[in-house]
C-alpha positions in Angstrom: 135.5 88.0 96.4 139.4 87.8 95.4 141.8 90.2 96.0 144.4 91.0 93.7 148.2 90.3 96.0 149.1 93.4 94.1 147.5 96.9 95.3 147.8 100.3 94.3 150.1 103.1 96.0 146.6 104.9 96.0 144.6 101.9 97.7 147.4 101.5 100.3 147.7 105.4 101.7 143.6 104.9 101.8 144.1 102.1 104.3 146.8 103.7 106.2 144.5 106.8 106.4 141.7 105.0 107.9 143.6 102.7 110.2 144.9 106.7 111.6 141.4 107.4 112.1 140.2 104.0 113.9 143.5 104.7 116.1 142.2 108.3 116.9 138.8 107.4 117.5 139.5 104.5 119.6 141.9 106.9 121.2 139.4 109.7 121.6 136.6 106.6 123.2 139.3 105.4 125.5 139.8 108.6 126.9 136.2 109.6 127.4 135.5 105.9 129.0 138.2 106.7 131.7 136.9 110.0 132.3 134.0 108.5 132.9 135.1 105.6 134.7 136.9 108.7 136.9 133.5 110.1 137.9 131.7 107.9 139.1 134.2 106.2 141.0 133.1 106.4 144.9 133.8 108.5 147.0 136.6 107.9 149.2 136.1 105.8 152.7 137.3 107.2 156.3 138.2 105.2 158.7 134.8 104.2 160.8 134.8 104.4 164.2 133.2 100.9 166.2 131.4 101.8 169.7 133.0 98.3 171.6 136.6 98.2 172.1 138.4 95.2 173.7 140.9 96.1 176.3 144.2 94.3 175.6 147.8 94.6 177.5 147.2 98.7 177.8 145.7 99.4 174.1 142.1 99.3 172.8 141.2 97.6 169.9 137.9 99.1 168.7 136.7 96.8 165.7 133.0 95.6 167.2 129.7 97.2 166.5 128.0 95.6 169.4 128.7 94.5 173.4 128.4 90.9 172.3 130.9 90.6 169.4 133.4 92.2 171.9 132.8 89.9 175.0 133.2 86.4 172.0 136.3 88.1 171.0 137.4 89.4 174.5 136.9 86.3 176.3 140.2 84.7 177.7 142.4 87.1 176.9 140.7 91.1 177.9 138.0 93.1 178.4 135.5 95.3 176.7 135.0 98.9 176.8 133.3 101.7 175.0 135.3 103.2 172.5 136.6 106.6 173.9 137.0 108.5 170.7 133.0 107.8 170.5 132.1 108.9 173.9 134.2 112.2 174.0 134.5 113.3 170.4 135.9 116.7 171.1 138.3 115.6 173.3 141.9 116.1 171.0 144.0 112.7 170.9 147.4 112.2 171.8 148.9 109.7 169.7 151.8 109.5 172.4 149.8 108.7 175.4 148.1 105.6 176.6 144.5 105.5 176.1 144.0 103.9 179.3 146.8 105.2 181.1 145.0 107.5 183.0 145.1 106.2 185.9 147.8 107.8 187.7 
């Protein structure tokens, strides 16, 4: 097929028209593919609580889901303990105290 360098007023409006439309309708596709991509995005994650805490300078760090990755971690440098927020859930936190400077 050859096409003729020259086209018609008519022929050129009919192009623009349906380049509109394959705008609009990728428009109208992208939209609905980000809506979708919006809904079944996960859910969001909370922070998880770890049972094993090691027990550095003052401060727990609690990042060990068992009594062994705590004691590899620990060694040399703390201890481990079990992580207080776990034991005594109800018990409201102070984020200006201590949590092991209860000893007084």
């Amino acid at each position: 097929m050859h096409q003729n360098p020259v086209q018609s007023e008519g022929t050129k409006t009919f192009q623009q028209l349906l380049s509109r439309i394959r705008m609009a309708r990728l428009s109208s596709l992208a939209a609905v593919a980000l809506g979708l991509a919006a809904s079944l995005s996960p859910k969001p994650i909370h922070a998880q609580e770890y049972p094993w805490c090691v027990s550095r300078e003052g401060y727990l760090y609690c990042f060990y889901k068992t009594q062994e990755q705590c004691q590899w971690t620990a060694s040399g440098i703390g201890g481990c303990a079990l992580n207080p927020r776990l034991l005594f859930p109800e018990k409201p936190r102070d984020s200006n105290q201590n949590p092991l400077s209860h000893k007084k």
